[in-house]
N, C-alpha and C positions, 0 to 999 in steps of 0.2 A: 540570228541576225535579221531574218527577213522577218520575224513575229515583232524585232524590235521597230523596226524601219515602219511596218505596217500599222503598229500603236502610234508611233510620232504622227503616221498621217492623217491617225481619224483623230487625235489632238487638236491639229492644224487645223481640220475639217469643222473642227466644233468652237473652236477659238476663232473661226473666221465666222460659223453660223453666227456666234456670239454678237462681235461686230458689226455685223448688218442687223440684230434685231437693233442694237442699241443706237446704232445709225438713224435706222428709220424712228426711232423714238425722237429722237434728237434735229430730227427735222419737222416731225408735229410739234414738238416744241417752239419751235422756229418758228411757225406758221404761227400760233399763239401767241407769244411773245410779240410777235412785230405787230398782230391785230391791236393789241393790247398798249401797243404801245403808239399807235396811230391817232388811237381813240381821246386822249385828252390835248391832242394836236387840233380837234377840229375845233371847239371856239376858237381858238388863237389865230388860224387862217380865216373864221368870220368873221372876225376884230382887222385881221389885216389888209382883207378886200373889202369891209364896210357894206357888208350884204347883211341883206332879211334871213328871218328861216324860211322863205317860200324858195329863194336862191339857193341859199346851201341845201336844201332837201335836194334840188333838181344837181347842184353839183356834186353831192353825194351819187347820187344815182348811178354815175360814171362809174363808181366801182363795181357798181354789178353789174352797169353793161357790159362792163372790162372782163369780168369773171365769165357771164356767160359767152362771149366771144371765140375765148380759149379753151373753157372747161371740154367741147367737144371735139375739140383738134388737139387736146393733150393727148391724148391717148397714143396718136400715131408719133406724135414727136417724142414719147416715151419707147417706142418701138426703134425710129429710126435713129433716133440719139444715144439711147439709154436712161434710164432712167437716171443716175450717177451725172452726166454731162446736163442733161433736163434739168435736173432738180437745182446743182450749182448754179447754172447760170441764173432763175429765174429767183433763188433765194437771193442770190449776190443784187440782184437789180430791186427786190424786192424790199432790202435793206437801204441799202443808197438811197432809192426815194423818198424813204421817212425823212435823211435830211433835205430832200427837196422840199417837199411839201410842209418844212417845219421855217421854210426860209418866204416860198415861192408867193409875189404879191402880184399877180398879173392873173385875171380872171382864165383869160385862153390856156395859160400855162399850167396853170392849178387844174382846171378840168382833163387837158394830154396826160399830164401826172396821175392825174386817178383812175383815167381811162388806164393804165398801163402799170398802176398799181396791183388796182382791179384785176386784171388779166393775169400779173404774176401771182396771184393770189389765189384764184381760180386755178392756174398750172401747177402750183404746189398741191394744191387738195387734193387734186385728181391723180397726180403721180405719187405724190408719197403712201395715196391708198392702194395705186399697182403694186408698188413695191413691199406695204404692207400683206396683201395679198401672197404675192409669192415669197415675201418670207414666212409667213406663216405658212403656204405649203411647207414649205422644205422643212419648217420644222416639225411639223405634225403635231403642232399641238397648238391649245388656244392663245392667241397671242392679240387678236385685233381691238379688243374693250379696251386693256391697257396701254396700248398706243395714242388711242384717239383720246385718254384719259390725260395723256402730255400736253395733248391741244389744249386741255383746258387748264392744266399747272402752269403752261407758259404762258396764257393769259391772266390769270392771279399772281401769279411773280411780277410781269410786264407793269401789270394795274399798279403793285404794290409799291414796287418798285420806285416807280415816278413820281409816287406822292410824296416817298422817301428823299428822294433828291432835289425836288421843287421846294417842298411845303415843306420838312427838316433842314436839308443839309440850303435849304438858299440856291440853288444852283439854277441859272437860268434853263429856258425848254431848251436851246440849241444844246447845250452841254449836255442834256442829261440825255437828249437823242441821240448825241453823239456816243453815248456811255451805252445805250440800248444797242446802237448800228453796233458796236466794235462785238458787245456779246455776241450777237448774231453771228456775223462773220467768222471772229474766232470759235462758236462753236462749227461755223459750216467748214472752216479750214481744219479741225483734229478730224471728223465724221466723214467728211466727202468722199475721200479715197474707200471708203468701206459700204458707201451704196454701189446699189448693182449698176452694170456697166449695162446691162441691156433692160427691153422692157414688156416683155411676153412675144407673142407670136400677131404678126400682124393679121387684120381682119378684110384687109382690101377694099378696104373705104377712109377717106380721110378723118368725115364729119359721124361721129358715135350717135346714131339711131336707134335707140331701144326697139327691142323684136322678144317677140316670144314670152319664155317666162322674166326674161330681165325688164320688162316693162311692169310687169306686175309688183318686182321688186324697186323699181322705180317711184312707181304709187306710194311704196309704202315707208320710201327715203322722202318723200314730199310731202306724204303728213305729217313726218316726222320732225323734218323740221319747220314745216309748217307750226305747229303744235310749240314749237322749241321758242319763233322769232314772235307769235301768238302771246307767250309768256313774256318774252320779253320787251314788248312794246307796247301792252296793254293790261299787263296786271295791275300796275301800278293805276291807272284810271279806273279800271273795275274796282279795287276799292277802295280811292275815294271817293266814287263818283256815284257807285252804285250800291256797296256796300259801308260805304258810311264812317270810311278809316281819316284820322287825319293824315295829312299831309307829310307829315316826318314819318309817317309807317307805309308811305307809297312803294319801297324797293325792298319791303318783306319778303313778300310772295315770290319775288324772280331771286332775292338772295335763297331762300327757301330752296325753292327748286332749282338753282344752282350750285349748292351744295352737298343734295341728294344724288345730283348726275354726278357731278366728279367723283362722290365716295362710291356710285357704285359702277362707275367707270373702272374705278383701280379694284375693287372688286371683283369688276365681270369675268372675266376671264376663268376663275376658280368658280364664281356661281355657276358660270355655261356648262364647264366640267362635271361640276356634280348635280345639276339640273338637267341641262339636255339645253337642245336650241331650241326646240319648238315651244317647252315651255317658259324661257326667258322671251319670247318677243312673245308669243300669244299671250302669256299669263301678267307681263308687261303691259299691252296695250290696255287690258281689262282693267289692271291695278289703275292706272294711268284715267281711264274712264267712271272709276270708282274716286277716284281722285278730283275729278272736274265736278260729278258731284256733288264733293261737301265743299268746295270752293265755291258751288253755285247755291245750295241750301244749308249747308252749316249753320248753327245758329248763333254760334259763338267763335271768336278767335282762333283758339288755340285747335279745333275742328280744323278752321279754314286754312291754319298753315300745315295743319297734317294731311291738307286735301292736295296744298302744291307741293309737299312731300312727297306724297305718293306719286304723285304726276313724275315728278324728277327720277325717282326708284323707278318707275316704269317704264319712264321713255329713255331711260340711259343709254340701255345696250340696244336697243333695235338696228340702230342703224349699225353700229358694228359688228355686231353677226351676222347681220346681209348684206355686209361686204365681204365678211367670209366667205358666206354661200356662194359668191360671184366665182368663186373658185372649182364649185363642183357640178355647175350649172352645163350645158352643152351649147347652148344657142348665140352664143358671142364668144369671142376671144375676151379675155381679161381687161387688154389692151383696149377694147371697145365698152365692156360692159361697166366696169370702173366709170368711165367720164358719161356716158351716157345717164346713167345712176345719179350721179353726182350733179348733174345738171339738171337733172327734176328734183332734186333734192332741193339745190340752193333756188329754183324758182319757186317752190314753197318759201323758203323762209324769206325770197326777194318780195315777193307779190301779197304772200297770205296776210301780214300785217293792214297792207292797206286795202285787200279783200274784206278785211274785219272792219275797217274803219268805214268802208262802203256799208256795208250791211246793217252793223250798229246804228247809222245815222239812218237807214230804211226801217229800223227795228229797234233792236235793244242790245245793251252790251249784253243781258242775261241773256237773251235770243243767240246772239252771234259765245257766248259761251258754251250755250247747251248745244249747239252747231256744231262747236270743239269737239263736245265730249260723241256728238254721234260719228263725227270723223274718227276718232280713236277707237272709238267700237266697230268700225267696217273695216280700220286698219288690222282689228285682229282677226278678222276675215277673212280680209286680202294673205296674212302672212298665213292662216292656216291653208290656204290653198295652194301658196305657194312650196309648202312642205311638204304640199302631198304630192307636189310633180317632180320636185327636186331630190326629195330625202327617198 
């Protein structure tokens, strides 16, 4: 009787692990998805307030002041809320908005909406990666490539999506964000009750201050996405601008290397297993810098999109294996090192694009690429050092 009662509970026990990895998937989802789905909303609120691109640049920007605002006070509000209560409110608010901003014609208004967009956007990152985190402890095995691999499925569904119901089915933007928010929500309404209620051990600070080895893993989350937003804001000018491509082959290169990360995003997980970690991010960054390259001297096409291939195969899992790591590190609580991470993270991918634009216009786009490729070579530097204090 009691062998039987004891089998039901490690059932339970793993029927409920279950649950929460799928949770937390399903909330990088979420986070994807709504990015995804924000995104072909901005002409339409340029068209609605009758601004320039010098205006909407600055009123985009709101988002990432938004993000970085919160990204370093998530962390405790994932401690003292829970993770579960955290993540609900700021998905549900995070949802709701997209109909704001798909309505909203009042400059002040439009910019508080993005400001607080932004913010919930940034609280999502930083908590579903705690939570990430310690579910992947508890289950002891590799779990964090294929989560962050959701983020980017729910942005290609999101993307897809919208084209499907605008430009197919006819369906005006209001409806078809309506059709976006309701997924959202009904998936945060079946998952919710199965994130965790709490959210690590607090650190006794509000604002997440990288210290010690998690600064060094900081560095190497901001070249990371440094490198990521790099791709994505100026491939497309390097070549046509510098390499000589027409105009209709401008979103090669970032299609390229966005469909190397996703594949080996869902991937990683099993490569970390049978690789190790140290050589998925070190033999990454290398790949990654072998990759920049032949993007910068390749002589011919098909070279140069095997150069943003390899760049994507490289830089996939970095960062989620050094979110793992944040797990077996000493020098912060999860609770801290999580937002702290993620907020040098996303000022890499806020600041480095127009770091490049700066530079470029001092020098050269080839200049500010071979710049790239030396940052990806001292990122596998940083991570080797980082292995050897950690591992």
């Amino acid at each position: 009787m009691n062998e039987r009662f004891d089998r039901s509970k490690v059932k339970e026990r793993y029927a409920a692990g279950k649950m929460r990895q799928h949770s937390t998937r399903a909330l990088f989802f979420i986070g994807g998805f709504g990015a995804a789905s924000w995104a072909p909303l901005v002409p339409l609120l340029r068209e609605r307030l009758a601004i320039g691109e010098d205006v909407l640049g600055m009123l985009l920007l709101c988002i990432g002041i938004g993000s970085l605002l919160t990204m370093p006070l998530s962390g405790a509000a994932a401690v003292r809320f829970g993770c579960r209560k955290t993540l609900t409110v700021a998905a549900t608010v995070f949802a709701l908005l997209l109909l704001v901003l798909c309505q909203v014609d009042n400059m002040v208004l439009a910019a508080l909406s993005l400001l607080v967009f932004g913010a919930m956007m940034g609280c999502i990152d930083v908590v579903i990666n705690i939570q990430a985190v310690l579910v992947e402890k508890a289950a002891k095995r590799r779990l964090m490539s294929g989560m962050h691999a959701l983020w980017s499925v729910g942005g290609f569904i999101g993307a897809g999506l919208f084209g499907i119901w605008v430009g197919t089915l006819g369906l005006t933007p209001l409806i078809s964000t309506c059709i976006a928010v309701g997924i959202m929500l009904l998936t945060l309404a079946f998952f919710a009750r199965h994130l965790l209620p709490f959210g690590g051990e607090g650190g006794g600070a509000m604002v997440a201050i990288p210290r010690g080895i998690v600064a060094f893993v900081g560095i190497v989350a901001c070249i990371a996405f440094l490198v990521e937003g790099a791709i994505m804001d100026w491939s497309g000018v390097f070549l046509t601008t510098v390499r000589g491509f027409d105009l209709s082959l401008a979103g090669m290169g970032f299609t390229v290397f966005s469909a190397a990360m996703l594949v080996m995003r869902l991937l990683g997980d099993v490569t970390v297993q049978w690789l190790g970690q140290k050589p998925v991010v070190v033999g990454g960054s290398l790949l990654a810098f072998l990759g920049f390259l032949l993007v910068i001297f390749a002589p011919g096409s098909l070279l140069l999109y095997i150069g943003f291939f390899a760049i994507g195969i490289g830089s996939a899992n970095i960062v989620p294996v050094f979110f793992s790591l944040l797990g077996k590190q000493q020098d912060m609580p999860i609770s801290m090192a999580v937002p702290a991470v993620s907020t040098l993270g996303y000022l890499g991918i806020l600041m480095g694009p127009a770091a490049i634009g700066f530079l470029a216009h001092q020098t050269s786009l080839y200049a500010t690429f071979g710049l790239l490729a030396a940052l990806v070579a001292a990122q596998a530097a940083v991570a080797a050092y980082v292995y050897k204090k950690v591992l």
